[in-house]
N, C-alpha and C positions, 0 to 999 in steps of 0.2 A: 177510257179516260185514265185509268190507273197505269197503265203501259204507257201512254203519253206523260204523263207523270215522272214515271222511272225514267222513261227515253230521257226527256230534261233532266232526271238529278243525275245520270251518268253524263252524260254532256257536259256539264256543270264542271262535276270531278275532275273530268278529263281536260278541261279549261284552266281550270283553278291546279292541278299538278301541271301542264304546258307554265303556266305563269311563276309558280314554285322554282320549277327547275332553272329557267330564265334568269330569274331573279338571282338565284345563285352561281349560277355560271358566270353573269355578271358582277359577281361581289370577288368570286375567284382569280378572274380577269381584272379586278382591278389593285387586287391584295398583290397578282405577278407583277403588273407594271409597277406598284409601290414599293417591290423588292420585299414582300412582306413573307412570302409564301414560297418556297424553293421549287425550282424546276423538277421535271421530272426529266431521268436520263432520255427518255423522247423527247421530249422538248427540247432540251440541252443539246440534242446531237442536230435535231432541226435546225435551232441556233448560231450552231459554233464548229459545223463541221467544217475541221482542217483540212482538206480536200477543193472544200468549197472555196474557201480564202486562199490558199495554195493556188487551186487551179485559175484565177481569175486575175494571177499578177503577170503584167506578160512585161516586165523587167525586172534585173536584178536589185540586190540593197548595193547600195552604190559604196561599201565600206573593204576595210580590208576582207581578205578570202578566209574562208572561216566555215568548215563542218561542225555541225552542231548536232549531236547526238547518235543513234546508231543507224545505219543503212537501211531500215525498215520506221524508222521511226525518230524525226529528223528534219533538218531545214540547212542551207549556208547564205555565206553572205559573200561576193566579191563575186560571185560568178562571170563568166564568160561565153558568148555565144562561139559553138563552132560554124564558121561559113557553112551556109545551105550548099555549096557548090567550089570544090577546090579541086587540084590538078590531079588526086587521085584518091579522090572521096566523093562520094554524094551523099547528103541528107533524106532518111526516106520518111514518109509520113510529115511533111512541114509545117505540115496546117497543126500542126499537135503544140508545137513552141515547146519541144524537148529537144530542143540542142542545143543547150544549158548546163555548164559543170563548173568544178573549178579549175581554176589556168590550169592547176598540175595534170589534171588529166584531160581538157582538151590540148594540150600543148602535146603533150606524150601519141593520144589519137592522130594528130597533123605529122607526128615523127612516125606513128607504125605506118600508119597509109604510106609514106617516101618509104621506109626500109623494104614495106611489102613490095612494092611498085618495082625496087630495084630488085628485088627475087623475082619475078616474073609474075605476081600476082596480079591483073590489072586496075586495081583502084579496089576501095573498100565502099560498101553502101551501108553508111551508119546507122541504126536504127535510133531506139529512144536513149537517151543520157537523161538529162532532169530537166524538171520547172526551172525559171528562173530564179525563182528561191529556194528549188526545193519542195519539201513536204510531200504528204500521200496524193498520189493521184486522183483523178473521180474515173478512171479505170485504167486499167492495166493492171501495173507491177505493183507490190509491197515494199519493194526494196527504191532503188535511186533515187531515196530523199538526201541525199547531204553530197550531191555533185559529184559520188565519187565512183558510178558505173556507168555502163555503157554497154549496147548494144548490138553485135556488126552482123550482119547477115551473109549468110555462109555461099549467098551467089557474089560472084564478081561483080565487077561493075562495067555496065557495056559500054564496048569501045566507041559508041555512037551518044553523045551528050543526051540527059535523058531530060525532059521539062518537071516544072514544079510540078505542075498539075498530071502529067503523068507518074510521079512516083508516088502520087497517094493512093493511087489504083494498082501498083505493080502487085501482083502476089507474091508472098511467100512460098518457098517450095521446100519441103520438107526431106532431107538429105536418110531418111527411113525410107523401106518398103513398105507397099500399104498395110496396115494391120499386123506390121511387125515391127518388132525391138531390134531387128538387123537394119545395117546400112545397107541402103542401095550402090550395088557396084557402078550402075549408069552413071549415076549423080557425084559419087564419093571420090575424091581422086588425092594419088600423092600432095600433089598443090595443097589440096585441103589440112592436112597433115602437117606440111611444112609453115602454113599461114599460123596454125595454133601452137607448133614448136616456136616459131617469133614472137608471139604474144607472150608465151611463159618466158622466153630471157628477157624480158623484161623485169630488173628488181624491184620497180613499180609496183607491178602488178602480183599482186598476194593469190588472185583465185581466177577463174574462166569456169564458168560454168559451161555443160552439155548437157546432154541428153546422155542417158547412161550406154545408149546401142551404139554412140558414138564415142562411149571412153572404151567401150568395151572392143569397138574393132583398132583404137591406137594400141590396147593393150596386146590386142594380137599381132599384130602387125608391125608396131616399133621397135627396131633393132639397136644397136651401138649403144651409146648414154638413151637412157630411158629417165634419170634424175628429173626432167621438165615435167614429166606424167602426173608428178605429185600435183602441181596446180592444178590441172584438169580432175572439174570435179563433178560425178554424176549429179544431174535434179532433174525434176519433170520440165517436161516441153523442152526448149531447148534443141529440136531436130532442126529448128529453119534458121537457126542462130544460135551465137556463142557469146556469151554473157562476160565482160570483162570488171573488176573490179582492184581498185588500188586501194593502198590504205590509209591511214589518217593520215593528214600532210603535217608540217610544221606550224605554227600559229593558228593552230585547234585543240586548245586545252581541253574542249570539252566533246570532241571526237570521241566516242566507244567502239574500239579496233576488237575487230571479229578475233576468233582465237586461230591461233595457226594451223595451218595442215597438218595431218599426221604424216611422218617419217612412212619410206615409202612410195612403191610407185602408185598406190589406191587399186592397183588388181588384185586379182586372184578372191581370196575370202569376203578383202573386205567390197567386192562390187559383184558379189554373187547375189547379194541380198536384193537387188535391183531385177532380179530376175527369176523373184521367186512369185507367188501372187499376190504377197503382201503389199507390196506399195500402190496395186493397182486395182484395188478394190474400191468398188463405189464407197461412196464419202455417208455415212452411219445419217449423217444431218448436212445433207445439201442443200437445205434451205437455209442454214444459218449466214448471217450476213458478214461479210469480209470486216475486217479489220479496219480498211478504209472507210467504209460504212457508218463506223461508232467513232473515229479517233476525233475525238474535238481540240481545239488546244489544251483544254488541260490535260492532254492524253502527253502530250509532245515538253519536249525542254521547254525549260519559262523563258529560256533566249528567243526563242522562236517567233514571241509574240512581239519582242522589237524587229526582227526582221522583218514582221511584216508592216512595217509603219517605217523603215528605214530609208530615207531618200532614194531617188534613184537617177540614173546616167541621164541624159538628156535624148539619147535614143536608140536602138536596135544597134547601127550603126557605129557607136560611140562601146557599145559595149560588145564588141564583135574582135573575137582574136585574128591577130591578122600573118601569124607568123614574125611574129617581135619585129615588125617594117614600118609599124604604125604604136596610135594610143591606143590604149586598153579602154574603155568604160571613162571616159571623161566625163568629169562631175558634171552639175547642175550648174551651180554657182554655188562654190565652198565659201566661206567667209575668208578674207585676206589672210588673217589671223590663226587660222584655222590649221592645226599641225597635219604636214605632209610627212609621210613614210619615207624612207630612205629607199631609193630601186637599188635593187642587187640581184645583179644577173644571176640566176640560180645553174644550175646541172642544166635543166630544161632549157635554156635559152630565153626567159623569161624572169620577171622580175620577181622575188620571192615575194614582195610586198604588191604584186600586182593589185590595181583596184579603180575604182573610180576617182579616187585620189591619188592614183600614182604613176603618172605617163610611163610608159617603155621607153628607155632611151631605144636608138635606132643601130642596131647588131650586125644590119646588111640582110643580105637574100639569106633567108636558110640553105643551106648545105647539108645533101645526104649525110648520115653519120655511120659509122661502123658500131653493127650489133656490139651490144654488151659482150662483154666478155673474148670478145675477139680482141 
């Protein structure tokens, strides 16, 4: 009887605490929705991650072109689509809706793919550029939030037209040996070589990233002017592709441009380090979560947060560069009234004020150009 007894007053307890705690989870829940009780940074990132809002715009802010903050941390506005499929490019990975930047560097993209073409290079297979806004991914890169890299993969493009749906499957192939920091001679060729000496004359283009076993055999390997090497600059991964990036354009006051290259062609000392066991030592806390993970908007510029509320073009289509032949990003429906930007054909062949508000006037067929500096 007395055990029966006890059995009920724990029961009891354990009733009467289920009903306690209830009670106040509910009082907690309701203190959050009355904005009475602050989030916690878990809740906050559940909330508000920028990734999340980033990744689910699948167009641009229909406004002038505009980088907003720095290449890891960041948003623009006026972007531009590169065609999925042009005379000496293909889009890989489609389904991703990263072939996204702004006009200056998909403009620049449409002129290397024709320079390469005309050196012998047979077309380029672009990888990721950015969201249509911008912002952190929900995976991949850190970096191509502000429209302003890009990513070209170090095979050719085959001479045989490739389907959508076939390039979300193609592999990457990795231009290393396996289990090694050298290139492979099979895979590696002059061509390759000559494709990233074109990328650096470009004045554009500020950096290119590699793999370090690939700056390391330009380093042995390039003779006569060596001066392009400086841009080529070691970081991890980077064997299956080569990382391009330009720098703040004009009407981005609020672009934060990376610091320059060191003077130099980046061998010898300073790309020894790349080859000691430091850099490639497992990671101390590999469970800690990426950057992407935690960044919410308040992580990001406070511009950012109108880009993402900023109208947008009225379709994929409208906001698709087409080699200055056509409109850029035709609005929605502007207000009559509504101030239009001045077009002014820039360097690129494209309007400096390109945007959803700002038709291309019509330039003609693009026309191969001669390499800078020739």
């Amino acid at each position: 009887m007395a055990g029966q007894c006890l059995g009920r007053g724990v029961n009891s307890m354990k009733m009467l605490k289920r009903s306690f705690f209830s009670a106040a989870a509910r009082a907690l829940a309701a203190l959050a929705a009355a904005g009475m009780l602050a989030a916690t940074p878990q809740h906050a990132a559940a909330e508000e991650l920028a990734k999340n809002l980033f990744g689910s715009e699948r167009l641009p802010a229909a406004t002038a072109p505009q980088s907003i903050g720095f290449y890891s941390k960041g948003c623009f506005t006026g972007g531009v689509a590169l065609p999925l499929t042009g005379p000496t490019w293909e889009v890989m990975r489609p389904s991703r809706n990263r072939n996204w930047g702004h006009p200056a560097l998909i403009s620049l993209l449409e002129r290397f793919s024709r320079d390469a073409a005309n050196q012998g290079w047979p077309g380029l297979m672009i990888g990721d550029i950015s969201q249509p806004r911008g912002g952190p991914m929900q995976t991949g890169h850190a970096s191509h939030q502000i429209g302003l890299d890009a990513d070209i993969w170090y095979q050719p493009m085959p001479r045989q037209p490739t389907s959508l749906a076939e390039r979300e499957k193609v592999p990457f192939v990795s231009m290393l040996k396996p289990h090694s920091l050298a290139v492979d001679g099979r895979r590696w060729t002059p061509a390759h070589t000559r494709l990233l000496k074109l990328a650096a004359t470009y004045p554009q283009i500020e950096r290119i990233l590699v793999h370090p076993g690939i700056k390391k055999e330009l380093c042995d390997t390039v003779t006569g002017d060596r001066s392009w090497l400086a841009k080529i600059r070691p970081f991890w991964g980077h064997d299956e592709h080569f990382h391009i990036r330009i720098g703040c354009q004009p009407g981005s006051p609020d672009c934060k441009r990376q610091a320059a290259v060191p003077p130099g062609d980046g061998c010898g000392k300073p790309l020894a380090w790349w080859f000691t066991d430091e850099p490639w030592r497992p990671s101390k806390n590999p469970d800690a979560p990426k950057a992407r993970d935690l960044m919410t908007m308040a992580s990001l510029p406070k511009e950012c947060r109108a880009v993402l509320t900023a109208p947008s073009p009225v379709s994929v289509a409208a906001a698709t560069y087409h080699g200055g032949s056509s409109d850029v990003a035709v609005a929605a429906a502007p207000a009559d009234d509504a101030p239009r930007p001045k077009a002014v054909i820039g360097e690129a062949g494209l309007p400096a004020t390109a945007s959803a508000f700002a038709p291309t006037p019509a330039i003609g067929i693009p026309l191969p150009r001669p390499r800078p500096g020739n």
